[in-house]
C-alpha positions as CSV (number, residue, x, y, z in Angstrom):
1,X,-29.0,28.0,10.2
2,X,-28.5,24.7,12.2
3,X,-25.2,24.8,14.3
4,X,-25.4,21.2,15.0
5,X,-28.1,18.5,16.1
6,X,-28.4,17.5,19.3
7,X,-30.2,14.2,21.2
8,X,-31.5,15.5,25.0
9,X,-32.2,12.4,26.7
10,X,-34.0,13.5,30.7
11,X,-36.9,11.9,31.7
12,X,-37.6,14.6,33.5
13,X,-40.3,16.5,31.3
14,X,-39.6,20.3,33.0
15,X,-35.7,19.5,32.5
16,X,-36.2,18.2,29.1
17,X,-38.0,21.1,28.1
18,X,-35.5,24.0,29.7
19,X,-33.0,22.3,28.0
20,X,-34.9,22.5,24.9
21,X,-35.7,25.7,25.0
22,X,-32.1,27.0,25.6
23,X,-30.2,25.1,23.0
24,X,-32.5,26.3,20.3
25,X,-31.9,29.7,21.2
26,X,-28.2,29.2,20.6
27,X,-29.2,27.8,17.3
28,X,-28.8,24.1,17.7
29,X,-31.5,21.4,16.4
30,X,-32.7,19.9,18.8
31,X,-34.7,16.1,19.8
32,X,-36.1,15.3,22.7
33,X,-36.7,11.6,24.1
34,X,-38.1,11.3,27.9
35,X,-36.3,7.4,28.6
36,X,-33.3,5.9,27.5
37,X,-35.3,3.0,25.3
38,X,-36.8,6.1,23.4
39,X,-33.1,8.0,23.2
40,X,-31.8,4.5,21.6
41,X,-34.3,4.0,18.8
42,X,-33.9,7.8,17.8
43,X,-30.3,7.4,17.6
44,X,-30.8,4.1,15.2
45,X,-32.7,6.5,12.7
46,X,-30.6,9.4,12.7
47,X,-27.5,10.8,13.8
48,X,-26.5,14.0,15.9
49,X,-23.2,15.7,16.6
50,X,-23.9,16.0,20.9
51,X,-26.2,13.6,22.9
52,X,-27.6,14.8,26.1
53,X,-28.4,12.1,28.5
54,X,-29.8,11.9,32.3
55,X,-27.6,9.3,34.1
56,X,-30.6,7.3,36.1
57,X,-34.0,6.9,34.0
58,X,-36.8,4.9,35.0
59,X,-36.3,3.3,31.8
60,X,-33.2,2.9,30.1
61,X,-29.8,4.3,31.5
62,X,-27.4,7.1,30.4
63,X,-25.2,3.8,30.4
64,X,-27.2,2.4,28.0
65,X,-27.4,5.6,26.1
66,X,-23.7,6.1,25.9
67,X,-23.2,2.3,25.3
68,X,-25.5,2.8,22.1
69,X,-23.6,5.8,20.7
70,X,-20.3,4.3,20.5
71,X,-22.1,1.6,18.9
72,X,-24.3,3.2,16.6
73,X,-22.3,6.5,15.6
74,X,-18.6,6.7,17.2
75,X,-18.0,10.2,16.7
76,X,-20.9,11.5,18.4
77,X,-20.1,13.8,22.1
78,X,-21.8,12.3,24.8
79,X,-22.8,15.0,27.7
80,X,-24.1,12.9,31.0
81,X,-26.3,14.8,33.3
82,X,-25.8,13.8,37.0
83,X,-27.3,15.1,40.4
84,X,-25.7,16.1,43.3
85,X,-23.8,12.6,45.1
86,X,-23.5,11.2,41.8
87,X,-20.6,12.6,40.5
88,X,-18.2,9.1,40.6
89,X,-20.9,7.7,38.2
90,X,-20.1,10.8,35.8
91,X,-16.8,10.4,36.2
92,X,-16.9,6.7,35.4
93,X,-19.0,7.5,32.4
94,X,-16.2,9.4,31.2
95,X,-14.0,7.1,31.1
96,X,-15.7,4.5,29.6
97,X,-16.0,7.2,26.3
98,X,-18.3,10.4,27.3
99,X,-16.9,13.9,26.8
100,X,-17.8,15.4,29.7
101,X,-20.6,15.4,32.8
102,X,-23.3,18.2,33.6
103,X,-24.2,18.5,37.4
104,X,-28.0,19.0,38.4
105,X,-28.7,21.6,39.1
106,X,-26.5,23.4,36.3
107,X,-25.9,26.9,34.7
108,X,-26.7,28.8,32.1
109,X,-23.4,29.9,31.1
110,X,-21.8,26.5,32.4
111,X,-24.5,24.3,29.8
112,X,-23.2,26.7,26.6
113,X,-19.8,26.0,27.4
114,X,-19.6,22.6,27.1
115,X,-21.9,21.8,24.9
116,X,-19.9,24.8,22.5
117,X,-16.6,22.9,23.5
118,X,-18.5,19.4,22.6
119,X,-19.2,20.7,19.2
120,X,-15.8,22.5,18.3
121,X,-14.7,19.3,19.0
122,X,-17.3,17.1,16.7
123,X,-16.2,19.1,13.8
124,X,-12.4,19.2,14.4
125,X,-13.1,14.9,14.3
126,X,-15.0,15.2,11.5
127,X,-12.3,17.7,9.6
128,X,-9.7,15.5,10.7
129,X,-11.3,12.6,9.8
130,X,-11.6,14.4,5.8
131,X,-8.7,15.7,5.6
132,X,-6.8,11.8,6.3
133,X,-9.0,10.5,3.2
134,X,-7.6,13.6,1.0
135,X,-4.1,13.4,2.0
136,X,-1.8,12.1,-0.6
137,X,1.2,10.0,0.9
138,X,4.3,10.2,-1.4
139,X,7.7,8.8,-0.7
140,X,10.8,7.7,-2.9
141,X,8.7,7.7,-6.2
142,X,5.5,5.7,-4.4
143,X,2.5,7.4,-3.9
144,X,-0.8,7.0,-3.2
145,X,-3.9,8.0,-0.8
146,X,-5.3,5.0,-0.3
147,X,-5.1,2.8,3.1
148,X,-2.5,0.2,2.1
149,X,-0.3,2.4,0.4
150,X,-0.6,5.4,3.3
151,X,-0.4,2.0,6.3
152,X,2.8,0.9,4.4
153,X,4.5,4.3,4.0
154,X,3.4,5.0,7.6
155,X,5.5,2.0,8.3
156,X,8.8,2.3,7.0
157,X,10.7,4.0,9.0
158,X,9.6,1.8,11.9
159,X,11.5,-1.0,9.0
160,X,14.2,0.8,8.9
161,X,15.2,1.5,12.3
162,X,15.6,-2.3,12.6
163,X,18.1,-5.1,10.6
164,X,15.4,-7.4,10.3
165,X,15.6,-8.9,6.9
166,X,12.6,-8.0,4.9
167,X,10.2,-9.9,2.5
168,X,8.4,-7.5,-0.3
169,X,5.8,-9.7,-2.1
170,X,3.5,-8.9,-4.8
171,X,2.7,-9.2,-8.5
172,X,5.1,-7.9,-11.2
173,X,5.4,-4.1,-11.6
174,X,3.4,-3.3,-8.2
175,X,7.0,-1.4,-7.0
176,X,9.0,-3.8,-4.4
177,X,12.0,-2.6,-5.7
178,X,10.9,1.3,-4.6
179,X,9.9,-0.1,-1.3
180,X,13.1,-1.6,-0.7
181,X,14.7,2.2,-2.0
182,X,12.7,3.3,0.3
183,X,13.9,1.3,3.5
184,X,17.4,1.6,3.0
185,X,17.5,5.2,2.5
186,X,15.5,5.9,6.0
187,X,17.7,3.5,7.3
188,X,21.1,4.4,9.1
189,X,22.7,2.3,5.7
190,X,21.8,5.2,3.2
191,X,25.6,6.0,3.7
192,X,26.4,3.1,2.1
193,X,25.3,0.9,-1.3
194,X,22.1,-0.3,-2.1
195,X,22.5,-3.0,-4.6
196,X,19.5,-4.5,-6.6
197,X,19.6,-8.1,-8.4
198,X,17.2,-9.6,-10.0
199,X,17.8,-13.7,-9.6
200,X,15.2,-14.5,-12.7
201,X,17.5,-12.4,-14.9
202,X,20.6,-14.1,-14.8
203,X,21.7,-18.1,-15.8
204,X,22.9,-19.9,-12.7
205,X,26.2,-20.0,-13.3
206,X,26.3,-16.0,-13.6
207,X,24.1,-15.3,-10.8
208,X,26.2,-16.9,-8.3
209,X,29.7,-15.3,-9.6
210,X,27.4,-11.9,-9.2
211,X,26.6,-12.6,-5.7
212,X,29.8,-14.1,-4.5
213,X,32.4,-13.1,-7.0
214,X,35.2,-15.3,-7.9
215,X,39.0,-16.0,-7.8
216,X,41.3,-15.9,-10.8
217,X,41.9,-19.3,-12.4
218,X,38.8,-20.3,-10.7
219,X,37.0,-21.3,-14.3
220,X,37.7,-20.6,-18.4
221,X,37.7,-17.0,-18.5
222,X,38.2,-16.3,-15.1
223,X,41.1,-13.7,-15.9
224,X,41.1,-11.7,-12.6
225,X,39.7,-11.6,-8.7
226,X,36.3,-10.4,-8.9
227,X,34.2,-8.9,-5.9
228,X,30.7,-10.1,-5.7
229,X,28.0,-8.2,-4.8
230,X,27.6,-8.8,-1.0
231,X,31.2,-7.4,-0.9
232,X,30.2,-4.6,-2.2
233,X,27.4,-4.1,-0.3
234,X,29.3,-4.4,3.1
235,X,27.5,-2.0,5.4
236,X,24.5,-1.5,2.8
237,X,21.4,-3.5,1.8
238,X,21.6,-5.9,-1.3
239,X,18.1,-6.4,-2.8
240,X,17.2,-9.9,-3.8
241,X,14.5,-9.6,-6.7
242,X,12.5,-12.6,-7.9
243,X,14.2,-14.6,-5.3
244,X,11.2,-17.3,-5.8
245,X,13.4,-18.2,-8.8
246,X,16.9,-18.6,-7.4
247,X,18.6,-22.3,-8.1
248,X,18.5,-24.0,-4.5
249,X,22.2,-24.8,-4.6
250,X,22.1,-21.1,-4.4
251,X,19.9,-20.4,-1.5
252,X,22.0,-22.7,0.8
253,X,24.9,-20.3,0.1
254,X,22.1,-17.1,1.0
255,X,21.5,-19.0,4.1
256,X,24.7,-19.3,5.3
257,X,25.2,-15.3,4.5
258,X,22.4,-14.8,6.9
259,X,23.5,-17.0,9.5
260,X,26.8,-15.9,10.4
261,X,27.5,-13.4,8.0
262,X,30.4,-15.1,5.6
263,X,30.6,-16.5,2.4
264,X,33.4,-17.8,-0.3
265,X,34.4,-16.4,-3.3
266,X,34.1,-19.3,-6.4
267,X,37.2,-20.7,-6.0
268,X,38.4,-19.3,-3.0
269,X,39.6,-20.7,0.2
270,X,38.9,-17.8,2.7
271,X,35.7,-17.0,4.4
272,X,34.7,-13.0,3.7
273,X,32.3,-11.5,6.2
274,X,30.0,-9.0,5.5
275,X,27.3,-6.9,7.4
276,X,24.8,-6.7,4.8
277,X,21.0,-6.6,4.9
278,X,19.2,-8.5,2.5
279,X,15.7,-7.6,1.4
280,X,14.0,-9.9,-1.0
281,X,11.0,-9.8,-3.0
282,X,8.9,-12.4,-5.0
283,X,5.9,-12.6,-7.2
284,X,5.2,-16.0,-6.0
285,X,3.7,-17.5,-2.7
286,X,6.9,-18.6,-0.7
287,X,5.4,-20.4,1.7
288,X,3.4,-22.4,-0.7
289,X,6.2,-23.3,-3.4
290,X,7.9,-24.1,0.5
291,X,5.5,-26.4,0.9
292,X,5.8,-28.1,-2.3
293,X,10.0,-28.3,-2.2
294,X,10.7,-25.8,-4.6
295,X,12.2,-23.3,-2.2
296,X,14.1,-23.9,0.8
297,X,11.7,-23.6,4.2
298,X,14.5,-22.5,6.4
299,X,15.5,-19.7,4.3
300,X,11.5,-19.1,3.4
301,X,11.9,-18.4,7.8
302,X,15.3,-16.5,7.5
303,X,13.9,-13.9,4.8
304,X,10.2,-13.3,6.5
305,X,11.1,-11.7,9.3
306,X,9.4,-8.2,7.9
307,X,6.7,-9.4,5.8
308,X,5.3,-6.6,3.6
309,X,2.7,-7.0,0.8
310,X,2.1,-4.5,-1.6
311,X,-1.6,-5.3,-3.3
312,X,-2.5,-4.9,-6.9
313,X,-3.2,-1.7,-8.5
314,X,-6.7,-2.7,-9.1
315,X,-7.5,-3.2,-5.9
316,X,-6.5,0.4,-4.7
317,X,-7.9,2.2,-7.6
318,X,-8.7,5.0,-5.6
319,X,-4.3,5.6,-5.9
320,X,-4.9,6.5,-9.3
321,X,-5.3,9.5,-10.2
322,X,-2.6,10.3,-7.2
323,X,0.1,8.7,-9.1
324,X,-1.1,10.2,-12.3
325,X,-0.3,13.3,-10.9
326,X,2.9,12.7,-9.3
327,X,4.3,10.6,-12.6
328,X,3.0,14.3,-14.0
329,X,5.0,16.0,-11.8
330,X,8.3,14.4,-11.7
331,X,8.2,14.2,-15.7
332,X,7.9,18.4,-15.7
333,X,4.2,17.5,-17.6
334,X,2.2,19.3,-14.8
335,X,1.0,21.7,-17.6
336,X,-1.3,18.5,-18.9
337,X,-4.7,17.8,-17.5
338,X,-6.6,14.9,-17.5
339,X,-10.3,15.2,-17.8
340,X,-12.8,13.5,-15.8
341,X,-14.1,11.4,-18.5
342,X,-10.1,10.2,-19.1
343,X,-9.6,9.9,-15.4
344,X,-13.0,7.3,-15.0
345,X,-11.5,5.5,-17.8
346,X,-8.3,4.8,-16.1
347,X,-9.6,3.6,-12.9
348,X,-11.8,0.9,-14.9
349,X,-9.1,-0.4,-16.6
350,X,-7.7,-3.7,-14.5
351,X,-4.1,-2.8,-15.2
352,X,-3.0,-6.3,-14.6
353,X,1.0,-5.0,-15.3
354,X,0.0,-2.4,-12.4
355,X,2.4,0.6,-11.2
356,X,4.9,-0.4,-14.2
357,X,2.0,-0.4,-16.7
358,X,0.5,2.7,-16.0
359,X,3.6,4.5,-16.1
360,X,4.6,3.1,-19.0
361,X,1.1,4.2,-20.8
362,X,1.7,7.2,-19.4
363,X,5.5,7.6,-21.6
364,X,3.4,6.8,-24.5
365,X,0.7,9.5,-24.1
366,X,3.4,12.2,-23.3
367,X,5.3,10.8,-26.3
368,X,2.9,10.9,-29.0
369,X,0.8,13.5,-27.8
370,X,1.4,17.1,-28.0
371,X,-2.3,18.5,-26.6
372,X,-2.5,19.8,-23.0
373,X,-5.8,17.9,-22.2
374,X,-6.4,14.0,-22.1
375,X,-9.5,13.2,-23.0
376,X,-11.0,9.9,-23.2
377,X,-10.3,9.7,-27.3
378,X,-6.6,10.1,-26.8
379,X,-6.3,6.9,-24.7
380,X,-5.4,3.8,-26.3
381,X,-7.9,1.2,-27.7
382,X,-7.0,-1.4,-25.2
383,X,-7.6,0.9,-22.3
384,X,-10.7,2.6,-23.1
385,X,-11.7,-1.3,-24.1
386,X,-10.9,-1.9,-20.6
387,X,-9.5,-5.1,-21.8
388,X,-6.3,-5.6,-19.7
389,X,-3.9,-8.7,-20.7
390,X,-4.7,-11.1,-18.0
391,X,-2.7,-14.4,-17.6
392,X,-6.3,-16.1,-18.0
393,X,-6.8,-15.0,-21.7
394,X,-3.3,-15.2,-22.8
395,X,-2.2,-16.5,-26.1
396,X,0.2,-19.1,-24.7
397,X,-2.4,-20.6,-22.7
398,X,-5.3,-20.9,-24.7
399,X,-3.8,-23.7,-27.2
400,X,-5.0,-27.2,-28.1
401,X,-3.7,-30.1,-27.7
402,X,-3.2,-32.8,-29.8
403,X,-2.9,-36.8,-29.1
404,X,0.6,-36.3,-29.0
405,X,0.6,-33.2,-26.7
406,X,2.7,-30.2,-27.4
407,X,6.1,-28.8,-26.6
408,X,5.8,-26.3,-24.2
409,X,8.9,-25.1,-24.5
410,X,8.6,-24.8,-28.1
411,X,5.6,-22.6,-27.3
412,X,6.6,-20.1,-24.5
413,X,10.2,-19.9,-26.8
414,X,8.0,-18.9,-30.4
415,X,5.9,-16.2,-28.3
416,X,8.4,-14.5,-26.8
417,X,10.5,-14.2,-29.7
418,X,6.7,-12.6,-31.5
419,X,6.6,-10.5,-28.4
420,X,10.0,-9.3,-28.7
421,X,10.0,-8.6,-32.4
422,X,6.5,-6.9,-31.8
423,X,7.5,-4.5,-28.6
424,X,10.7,-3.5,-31.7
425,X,8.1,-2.5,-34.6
426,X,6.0,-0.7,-32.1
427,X,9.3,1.3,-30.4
428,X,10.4,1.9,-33.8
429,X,13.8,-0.3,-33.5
430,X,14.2,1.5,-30.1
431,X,15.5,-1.1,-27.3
432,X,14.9,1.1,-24.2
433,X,11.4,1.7,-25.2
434,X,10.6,-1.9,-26.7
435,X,12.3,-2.8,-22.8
436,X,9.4,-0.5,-21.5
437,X,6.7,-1.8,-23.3
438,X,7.4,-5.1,-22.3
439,X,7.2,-4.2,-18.7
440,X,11.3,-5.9,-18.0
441,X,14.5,-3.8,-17.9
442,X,16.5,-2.9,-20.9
443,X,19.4,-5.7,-19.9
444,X,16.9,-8.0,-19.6
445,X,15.5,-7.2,-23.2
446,X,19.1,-6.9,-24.7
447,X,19.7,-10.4,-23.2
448,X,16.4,-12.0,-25.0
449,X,17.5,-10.5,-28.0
450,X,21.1,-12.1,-28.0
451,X,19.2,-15.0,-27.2
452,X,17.2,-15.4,-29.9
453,X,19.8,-13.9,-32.6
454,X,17.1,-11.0,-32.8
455,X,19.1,-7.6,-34.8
């Protein structure tokens, strides 16, 4: 059995050969090329775990040779062979990436050595270099193997150290508000609050007595002082969801938080100062709806100090399986298996709701299954269609128009109310799991139901 494949490069025939003849006795595979333009087309057919090479050739130099492997195959040793006087040129070959230099004439004993050391440490790279495509990153309920997710996770306690603001972009349901967990809990804050708000959930009015809190007298049915939610989050992190969508009277007020650290209270005459970190997070393309004068540039500047973008599920499919298992795992489910068959299906499926989607099809499998093994038949009809519900094909969108145009208000108002009353039949009159199904929270569902006079 092969203990590893090895290049000698040595124009040298005699030298060529006695190297030849020794590494195959240790068990090595072994080629043989007499110039460096012979070495370099053998390496662009094949690999090898140790090259050989003679420094000065007739043809082609070790140079050359060692210039081709890093080229051509990275993780490949490169021994130099070097006569007496030559040693700087070794030594310089060294540094410019070889693993180590072989003088003329050498030794037995001395040739085994390295060339054993060279290999040891070829397949500790290679193990390595498995072992970081197996290793399964998991942090404050995000997890994944994949390179964005195990780049991002890698990163976040560089983000915390600092009190940079943060912006967290990415589509619905991909997990910003676990990022942002995530941060302030590495983060010498964690001693303090970490308050989420989501500024597409709330009417203007309500958002902005959230955020800033009011005085008493200060409008009908202001009864009492009320602390907003900066107050509270003196010393913390307050996490700005959906801020794409916050009224632009609004942002002025965000920008003044950030720029010297105050604020007023609706109706109040004092400035309150905080120490607050803000991360945000949007759906949308800040910069863009900048652009256009739908959000407020300077703030755009203020927030984007740590940009961090968290891609779509689909395009890290490779993360499924992982979260799978960990959703498994914190659920107390480990006991149920998923077979292969069930597992392929997932990763075809687009999951255009990502994280928040598969979780939440998840819920229904543990709910209405009792078997111990998913197979492909127990997965629902729109997953094993692999028909996800894409913005492209949704009902709201594909309508006609007549001469007299539509009302699109009318529209979006008539299919959320049939999505609402839908997401109910299907939870069985249950609110938290009609919230679920929907992909928004359960205040935010409550609030479309009061909306709509929905019982």
């Amino acid at each position: 059995m092969n203990q590893g494949k090895i290049l000698v490069v040595e124009d040298e025939k005699s030298m060529n050969d006695i190297l030849k003849l020794l590494l195959e006795g240790e068990g090595y595979d072994v080629i043989s090329a007499y110039d460096g333009r012979e070495g370099l087309e053998i390496l662009k057919k094949d690999i090898f775990d140790i090259v050989i090479t003679d420094i000065k050739m007739p043809v082609g130099s070790g140079y050359e040779i060692l210039k081709g492997v890093r080229e051509l195959s990275p993780e490949t040793m490169v021994l130099m062979i070097t006569a007496f006087g030559t040693t700087e040129d070794a030594i310089e070959a060294m540094k410019s990436g070889a693993y180590d230099y072989i003088n003329k004439p050498f030794k037995i004993d001395e040739i085994r050595l390295i060339v054993k050391n060279a290999l040891e440490r070829r397949l500790l790279s290679r193990e390595v270099k498995n072992l970081r495509s197996q290793v399964v990153f998991k942090f404050e309920n995000v997890a994944g193997k994949s390179k964005a997710i195990r780049d991002l996770l890698l990163s976040l306690p560089k983000v915390a150290e600092s009190s940079a603001n943060v912006l967290i972009t990415g589509e619905s349901g991909c997990g910003k508000e676990l990022i942002a967990r995530a941060i302030h809990n590495l983060s010498k804050r964690t001693v303090k609050e970490f308050i989420p708000i989501n500024c597409a959930a709330l009417p203007e009015g309500l958002l902005e007595s959230e955020l800033f809190g009011y005085m008493r007298g200060s409008f009908t049915g202001a009864n009492s002082n009320k602390t907003g939610l900066f107050e509270a989050a003196d010393g913390g992190t307050i996490f700005l969801d959906e801020i794409g969508d916050m009224p632009q009277n609004l942002q002025a007020k965000i920008l003044r938080v950030l720029e010297d650290g105050s604020f007023r209270r609706i109706g109040g005459t004092k400035d309150i100062t905080v120490d607050v970190r803000i991360i945000s997070a949007t759906n949308k393309i800040l910069k863009d709806e900048a652009a256009a004068g739908k959000f407020r540039a300077d703030l755009f500047y203020r927030l984007n100090v740590i940009p961090i973008h968290l891609p779509p599920l689909r395009e890290r499919k490779e993360d499924i399986p992982v979260l799978i298992d960990y959703y498994l795992d914190k659920n107390k489910a480990s006991h149920v298996k998923f077979t292969r068959g069930a597992i392929d299906v997932l990763m075809k499926y687009p999951w255009y709701g990502n994280v928040r989607e598969l979780e939440n099809t998840l819920d229904r499998l543990l709910t209405f299954t009792d078997k111990s093994v998913i197979t492909e038949e127990e997965l629902p009809n729109d997953i094993r269609s692999g028909q996800g519900t894409d913005m492209s094909s949704h009902p709201a969108v594909c309508v006609e128009f007549s001469d007299g145009g539509v009302s699109l208000d009318d529209i979006l108002m008539e299919t959320e109310k049939k999505y609402l009353i839908k997401a109910l039949e299907k939870a069985n009159g249950n609110k938290t799991d009609a919230a679920k199904l929907l992909n928004i929270s359960f205040r935010q569902f409550r609030h479309r139901l009061k909306k709509y006079g929905i019982n």
